[in-house]
C-alpha positions as CSV (number, residue, x, y, z in Angstrom):
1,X,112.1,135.7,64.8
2,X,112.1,132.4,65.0
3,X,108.9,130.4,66.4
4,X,108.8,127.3,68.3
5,X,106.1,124.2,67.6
6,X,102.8,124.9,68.9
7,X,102.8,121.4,70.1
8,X,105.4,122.5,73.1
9,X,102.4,124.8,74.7
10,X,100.7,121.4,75.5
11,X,103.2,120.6,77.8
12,X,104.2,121.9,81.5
13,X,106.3,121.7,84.1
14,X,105.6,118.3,86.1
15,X,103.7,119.4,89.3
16,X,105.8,117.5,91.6
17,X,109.1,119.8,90.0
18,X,107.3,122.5,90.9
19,X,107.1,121.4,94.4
20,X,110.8,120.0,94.7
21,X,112.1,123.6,93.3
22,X,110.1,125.1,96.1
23,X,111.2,122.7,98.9
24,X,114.6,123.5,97.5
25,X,114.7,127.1,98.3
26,X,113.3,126.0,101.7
27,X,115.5,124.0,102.3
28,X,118.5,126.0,101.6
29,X,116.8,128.8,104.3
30,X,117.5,125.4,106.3
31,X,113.4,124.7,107.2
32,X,113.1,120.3,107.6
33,X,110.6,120.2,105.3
34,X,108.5,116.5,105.7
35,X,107.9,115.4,102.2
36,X,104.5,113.8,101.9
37,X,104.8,114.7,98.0
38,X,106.8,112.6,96.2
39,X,106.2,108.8,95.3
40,X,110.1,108.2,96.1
41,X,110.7,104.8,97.5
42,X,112.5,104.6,101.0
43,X,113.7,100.8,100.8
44,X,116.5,100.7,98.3
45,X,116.7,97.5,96.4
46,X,118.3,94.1,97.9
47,X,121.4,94.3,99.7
48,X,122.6,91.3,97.4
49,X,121.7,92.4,94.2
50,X,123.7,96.0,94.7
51,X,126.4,93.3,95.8
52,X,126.5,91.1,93.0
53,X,126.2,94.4,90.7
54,X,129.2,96.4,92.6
55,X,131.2,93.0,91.8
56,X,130.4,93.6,87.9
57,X,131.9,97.3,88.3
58,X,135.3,95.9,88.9
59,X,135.5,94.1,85.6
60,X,137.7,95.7,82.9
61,X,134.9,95.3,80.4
62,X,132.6,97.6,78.4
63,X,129.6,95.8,79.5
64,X,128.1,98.2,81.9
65,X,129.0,101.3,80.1
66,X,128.3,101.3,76.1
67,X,125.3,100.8,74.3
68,X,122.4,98.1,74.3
69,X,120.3,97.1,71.8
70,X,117.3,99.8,71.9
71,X,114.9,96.9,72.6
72,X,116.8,96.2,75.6
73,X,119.4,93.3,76.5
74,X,118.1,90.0,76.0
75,X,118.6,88.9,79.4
76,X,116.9,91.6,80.7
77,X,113.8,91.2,78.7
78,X,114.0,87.5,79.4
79,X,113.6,88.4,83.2
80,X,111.3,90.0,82.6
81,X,108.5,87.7,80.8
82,X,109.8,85.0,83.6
83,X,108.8,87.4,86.3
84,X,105.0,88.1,84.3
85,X,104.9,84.6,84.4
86,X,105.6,84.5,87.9
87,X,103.6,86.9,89.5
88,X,100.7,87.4,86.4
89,X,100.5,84.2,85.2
90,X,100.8,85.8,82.2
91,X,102.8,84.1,78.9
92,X,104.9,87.1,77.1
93,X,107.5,86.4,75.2
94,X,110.8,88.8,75.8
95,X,110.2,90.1,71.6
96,X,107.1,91.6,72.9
97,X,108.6,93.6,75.6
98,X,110.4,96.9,74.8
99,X,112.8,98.3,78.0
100,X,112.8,102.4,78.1
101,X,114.4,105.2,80.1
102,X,111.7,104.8,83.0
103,X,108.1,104.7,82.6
104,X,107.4,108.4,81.3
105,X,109.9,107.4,78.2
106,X,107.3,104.0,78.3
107,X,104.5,106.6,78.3
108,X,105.4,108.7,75.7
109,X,106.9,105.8,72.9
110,X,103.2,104.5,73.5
111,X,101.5,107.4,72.7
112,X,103.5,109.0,70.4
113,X,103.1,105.0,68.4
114,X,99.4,104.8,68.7
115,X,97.5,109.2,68.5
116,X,96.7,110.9,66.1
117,X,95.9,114.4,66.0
118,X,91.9,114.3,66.9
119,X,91.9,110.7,68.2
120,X,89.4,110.4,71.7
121,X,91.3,108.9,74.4
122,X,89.3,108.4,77.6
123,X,91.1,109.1,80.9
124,X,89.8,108.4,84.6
125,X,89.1,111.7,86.4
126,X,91.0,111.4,89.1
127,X,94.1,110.2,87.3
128,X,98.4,110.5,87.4
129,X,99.0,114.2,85.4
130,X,101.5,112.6,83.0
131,X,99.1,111.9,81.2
132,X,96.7,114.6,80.3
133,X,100.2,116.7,78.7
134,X,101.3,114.3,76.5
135,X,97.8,113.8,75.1
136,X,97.3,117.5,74.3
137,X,100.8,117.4,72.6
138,X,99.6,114.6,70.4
139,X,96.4,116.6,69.7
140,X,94.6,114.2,71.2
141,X,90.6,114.5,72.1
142,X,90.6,113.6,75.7
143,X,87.2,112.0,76.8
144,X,87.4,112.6,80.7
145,X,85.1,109.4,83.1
146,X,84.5,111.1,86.9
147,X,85.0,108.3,89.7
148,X,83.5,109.2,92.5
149,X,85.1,109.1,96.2
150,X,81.6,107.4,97.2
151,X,82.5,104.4,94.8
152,X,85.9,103.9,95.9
153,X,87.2,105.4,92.5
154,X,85.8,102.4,90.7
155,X,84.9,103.5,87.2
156,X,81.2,103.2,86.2
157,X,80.7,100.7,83.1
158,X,77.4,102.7,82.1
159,X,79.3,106.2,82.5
160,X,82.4,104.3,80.5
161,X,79.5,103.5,78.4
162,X,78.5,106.9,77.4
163,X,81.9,108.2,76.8
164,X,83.2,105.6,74.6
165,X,82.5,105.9,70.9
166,X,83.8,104.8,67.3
167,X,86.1,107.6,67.6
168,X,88.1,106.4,70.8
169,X,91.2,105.2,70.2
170,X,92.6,104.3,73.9
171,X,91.1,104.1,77.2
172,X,94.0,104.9,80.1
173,X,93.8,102.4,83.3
174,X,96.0,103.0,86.2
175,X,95.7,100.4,88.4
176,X,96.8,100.5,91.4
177,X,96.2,103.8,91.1
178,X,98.0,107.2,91.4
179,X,97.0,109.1,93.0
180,X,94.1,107.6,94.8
181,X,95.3,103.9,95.5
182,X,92.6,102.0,94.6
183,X,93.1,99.4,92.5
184,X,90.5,98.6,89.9
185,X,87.9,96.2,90.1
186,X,87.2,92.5,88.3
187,X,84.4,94.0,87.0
188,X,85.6,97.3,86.1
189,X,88.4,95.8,84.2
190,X,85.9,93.1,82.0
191,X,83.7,96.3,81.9
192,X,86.4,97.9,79.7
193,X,87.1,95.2,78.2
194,X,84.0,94.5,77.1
195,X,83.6,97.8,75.6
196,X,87.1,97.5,73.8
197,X,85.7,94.7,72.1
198,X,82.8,96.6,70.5
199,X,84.6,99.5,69.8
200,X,87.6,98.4,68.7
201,X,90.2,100.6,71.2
202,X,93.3,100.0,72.7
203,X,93.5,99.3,76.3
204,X,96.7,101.4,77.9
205,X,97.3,100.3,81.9
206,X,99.8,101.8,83.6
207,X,100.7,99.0,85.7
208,X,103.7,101.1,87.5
209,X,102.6,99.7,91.3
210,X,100.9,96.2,90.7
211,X,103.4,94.6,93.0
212,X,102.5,97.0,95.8
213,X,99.2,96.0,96.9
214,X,98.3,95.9,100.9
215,X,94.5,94.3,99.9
216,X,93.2,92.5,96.8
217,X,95.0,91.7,93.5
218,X,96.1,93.4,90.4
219,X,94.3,92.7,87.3
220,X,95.8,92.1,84.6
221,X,94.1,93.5,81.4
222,X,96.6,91.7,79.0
223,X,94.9,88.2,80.1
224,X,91.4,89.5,79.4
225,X,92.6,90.9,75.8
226,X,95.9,90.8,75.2
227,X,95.5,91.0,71.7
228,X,94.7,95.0,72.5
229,X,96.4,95.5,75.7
230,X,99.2,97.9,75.9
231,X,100.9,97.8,79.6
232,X,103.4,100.5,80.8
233,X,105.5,99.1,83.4
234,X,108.8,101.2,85.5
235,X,111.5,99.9,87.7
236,X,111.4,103.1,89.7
237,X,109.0,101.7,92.1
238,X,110.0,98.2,92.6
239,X,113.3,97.8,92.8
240,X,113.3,101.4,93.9
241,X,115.3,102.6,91.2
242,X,113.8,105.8,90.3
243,X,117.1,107.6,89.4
244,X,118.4,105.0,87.3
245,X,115.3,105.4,84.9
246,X,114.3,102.0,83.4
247,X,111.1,101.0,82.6
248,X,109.3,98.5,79.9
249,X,106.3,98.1,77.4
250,X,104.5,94.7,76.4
251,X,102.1,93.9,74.9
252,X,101.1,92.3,71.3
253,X,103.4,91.5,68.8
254,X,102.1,93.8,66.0
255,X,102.9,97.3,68.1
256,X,105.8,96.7,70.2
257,X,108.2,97.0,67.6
258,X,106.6,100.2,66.3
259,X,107.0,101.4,69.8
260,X,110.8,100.3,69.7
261,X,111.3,102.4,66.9
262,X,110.0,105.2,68.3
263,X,111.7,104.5,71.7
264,X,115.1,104.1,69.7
265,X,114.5,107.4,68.2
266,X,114.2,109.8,71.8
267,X,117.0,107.5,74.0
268,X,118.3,105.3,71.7
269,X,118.7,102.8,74.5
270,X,118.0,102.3,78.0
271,X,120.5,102.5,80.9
272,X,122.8,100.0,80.2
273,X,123.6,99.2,84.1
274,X,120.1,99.7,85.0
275,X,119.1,96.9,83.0
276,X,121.7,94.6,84.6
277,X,120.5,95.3,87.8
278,X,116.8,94.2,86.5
279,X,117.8,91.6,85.6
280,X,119.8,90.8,88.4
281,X,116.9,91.5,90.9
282,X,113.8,89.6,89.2
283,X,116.3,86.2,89.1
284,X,117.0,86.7,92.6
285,X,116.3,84.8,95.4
286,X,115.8,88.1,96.8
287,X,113.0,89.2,94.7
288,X,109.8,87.8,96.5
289,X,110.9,88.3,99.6
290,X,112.0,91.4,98.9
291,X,108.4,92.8,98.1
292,X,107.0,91.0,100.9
293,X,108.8,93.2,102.7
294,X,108.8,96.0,101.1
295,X,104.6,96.0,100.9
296,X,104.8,95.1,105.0
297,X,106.6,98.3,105.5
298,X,104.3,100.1,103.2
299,X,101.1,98.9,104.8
300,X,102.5,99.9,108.2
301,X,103.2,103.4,107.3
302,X,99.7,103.7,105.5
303,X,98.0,102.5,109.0
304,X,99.9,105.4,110.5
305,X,98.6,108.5,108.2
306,X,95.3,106.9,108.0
307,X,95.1,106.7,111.8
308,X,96.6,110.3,111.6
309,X,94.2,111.5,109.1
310,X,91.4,110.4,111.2
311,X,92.5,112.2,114.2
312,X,93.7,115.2,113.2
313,X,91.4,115.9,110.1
314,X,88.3,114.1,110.6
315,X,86.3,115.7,108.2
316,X,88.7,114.8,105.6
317,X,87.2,112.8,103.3
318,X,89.3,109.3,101.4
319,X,89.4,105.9,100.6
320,X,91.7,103.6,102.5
321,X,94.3,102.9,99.5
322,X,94.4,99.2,98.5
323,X,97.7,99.5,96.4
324,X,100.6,101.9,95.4
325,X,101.8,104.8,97.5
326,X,99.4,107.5,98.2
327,X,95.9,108.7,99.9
328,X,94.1,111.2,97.5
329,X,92.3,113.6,100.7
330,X,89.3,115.8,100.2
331,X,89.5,118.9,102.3
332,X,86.0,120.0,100.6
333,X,84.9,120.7,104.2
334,X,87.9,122.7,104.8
335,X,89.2,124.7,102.3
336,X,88.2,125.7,98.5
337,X,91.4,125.9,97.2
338,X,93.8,122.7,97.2
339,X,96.6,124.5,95.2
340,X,96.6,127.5,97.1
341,X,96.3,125.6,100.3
342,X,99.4,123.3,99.6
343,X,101.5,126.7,99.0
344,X,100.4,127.6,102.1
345,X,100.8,124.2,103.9
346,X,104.3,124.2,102.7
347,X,105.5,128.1,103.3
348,X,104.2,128.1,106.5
349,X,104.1,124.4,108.1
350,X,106.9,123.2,105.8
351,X,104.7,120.2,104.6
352,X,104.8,119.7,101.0
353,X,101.6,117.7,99.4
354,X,100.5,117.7,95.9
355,X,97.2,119.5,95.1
356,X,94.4,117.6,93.9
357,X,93.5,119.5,91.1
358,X,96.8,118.8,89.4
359,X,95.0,115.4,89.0
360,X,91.2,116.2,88.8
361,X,89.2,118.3,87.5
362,X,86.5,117.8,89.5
363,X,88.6,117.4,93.3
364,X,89.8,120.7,93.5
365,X,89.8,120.7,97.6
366,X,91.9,117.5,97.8
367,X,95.8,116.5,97.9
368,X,97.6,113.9,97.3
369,X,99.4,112.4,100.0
370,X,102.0,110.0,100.0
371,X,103.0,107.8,102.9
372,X,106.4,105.7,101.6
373,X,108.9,108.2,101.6
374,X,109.0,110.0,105.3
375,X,108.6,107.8,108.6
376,X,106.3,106.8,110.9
377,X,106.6,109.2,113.3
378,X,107.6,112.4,110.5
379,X,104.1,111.2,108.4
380,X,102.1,111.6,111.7
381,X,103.6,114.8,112.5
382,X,103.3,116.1,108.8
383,X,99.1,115.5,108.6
384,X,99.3,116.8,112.2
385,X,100.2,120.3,110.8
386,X,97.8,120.0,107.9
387,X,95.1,119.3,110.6
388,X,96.6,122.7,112.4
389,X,96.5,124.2,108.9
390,X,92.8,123.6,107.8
391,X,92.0,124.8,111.2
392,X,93.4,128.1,111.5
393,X,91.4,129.0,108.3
């Protein structure tokens, strides 16, 4: 019979699929399940950029429909460095930006450009689960660095130290992080860079929430090396375009045509209407304010599950998020399990939370919870029931 490529055992079903097939037979049984899962936005993007793109639809033209280049329109990519400049202060030129079907397309051109099999790549611990899969597919050596709740999830420089080696290839940032929310420190990030110096390693940062930050500021790694900085970036978060899947790659001018190449060979090109709508949004007038609002509405909701957290599981052990969409929650003091619990949680309390072992090796009690897609009042009610939950065991 015919086999298959070992290479496909590396890789699973994403964790959050599992959950939506789940919540989907629940659903049709008609149970309101309150979705403290998924990272889905719940602001869709600017009434006036959806405008100015529904006017485009009713021209007799090709334009939205065929294909792009597989680098991505030029007026896209153009928005794009102008907005770095913007908001980064950061000089990139559009030819060293490549646009891809979403961020795990950004992901896996990156990857697939730079590992080789038996090539250490050092990952946080916790970190997003995208990652670890597509390592094992390349055959990479992954080098795991614990952060510790105690530290705010702030990697160590002397652990980072000690894992680093002439063998590592890539170190993985993501910052603001998924799925604890912290976003990474000055030092941290000259830390790392630091070591990439001596060691000669790419720097990888998944940058997918750096415009949603309630305290602090993002760091940009590209302006501390961006002569080895690779930076995945996705549209799904902000504009809150998940479904249309567009994301981008920049970084320096020697590898992001390599990663074009491989891009061009799994999609071809992006979304062609997605990347209108990019490019529509970061010229806006809209745009700034936009976030502003967005991150307000954010922050508000994150008040509410922390206040929640606090009164209904107050043994429950996390660190305030300073960015992106989530609180990573250790129920150590509660339960054992995190997996089994969040089947539980979900078949009996119809809550649905991602378990933190999915993103940990070490946090095997805690979930992930996320606070952006549900309201107020459904997020309060939701950790209410996983404070009724860890109780009744």
């Amino acid at each position: 019979m015919r086999g298959f490529s070992p290479r496909i055992s590396a890789l699973r079903e994403s964790p959050t699929r599992k959950i939506d097939e789940l919540r989907e037979r629940l659903r049709k049984e008609n149970r309101d399940v309150i979705l403290l899962s998924t990272g889905q936005p719940s602001v869709p993007p600017p009434r006036e950029v959806r405008e100015t793109l529904a006017e485009l639809l009713k021209i007799d033209s090709m334009e939205l429909y065929g294909y792009t280049p597989s680098q991505g329109i030029l007026e896209a990519r153009q928005a794009i460095s102008e907005d770095l400049k913007r908001v980064g202060g950061l000089d990139v030129p559009p030819e060293q930006i490549v646009l891809t079907a979403g961020g795990q397309a950004a992901m896996f051109s990156t990857l697939a450009t730079l590992i080789e099999p038996g090539d250490e790549v050092v990952i946080m611990d916790p970190t997003y689960f995208g990652y670890r899969p597509l390592l094992e597919y390349f055959g990479a050596v992954i080098k795991r660095v614990v952060t510790r709740l105690e530290d705010g999830f702030q990697p160590d420089p002397e652990t980072l130290k000690s894992v680093v080696s002439r063998k590592t290839k890539a170190v993985i940032l993501v910052s603001p992080d998924n799925p604890t929310g912290r976003t990474l420190s000055t030092e941290a990030a000259k830390a790392v860079v630091d070591l990439a110096k001596e060691y000669d390693f790419w720097i990888i940062t998944d940058e997918a929430y750096k415009t949603l930050i309630y305290e602090g500021e993002h760091v940009y790694f590209y302006k501390l090396a961006p002569e080895r900085t690779i930076s995945i970036n996705t549209f799904s978060k902000d504009p809150a375009i998940p479904g249309w899947r567009l994301g981008y790659v920049y970084g320096p001018p020697e590898v992001i045509p390599k990663i074009k190449l491989m891009n061009e060979e799994m999609v071809y090109c992006p979304p062609s209407f997605a990347q209108r709508l990019a490019a529509i949004y970061l010229r806006s007038e809209a745009r700034m304010r936009y976030i502003k609002e967005v991150v307000e509405v954010y922050r508000q909701k994150r008040d509410v599950a922390i206040s929640a957290l606090r009164r209904y599981i107050p043994e429950a052990r996390f660190v305030t998020p300073s960015g992106s969409m989530f609180i990573f929650v250790d129920l150590a003091r509660y339960v054992q399990d995190g997996e089994s619990f969040a089947r539980e949680l979900l078949e009996r309390y119809n809550v649905a939370v991602v378990p933190g072992s999915y993103f940990s090796d070490v946090y095997k009690a805690a979930v992930r919870i996320s606070f952006v897609t549900e309201t107020p009042q459904r997020i309060e009610e939701g950790i209410r029931r996983i404070g009724e939950a860890v109780g009744a065991r």
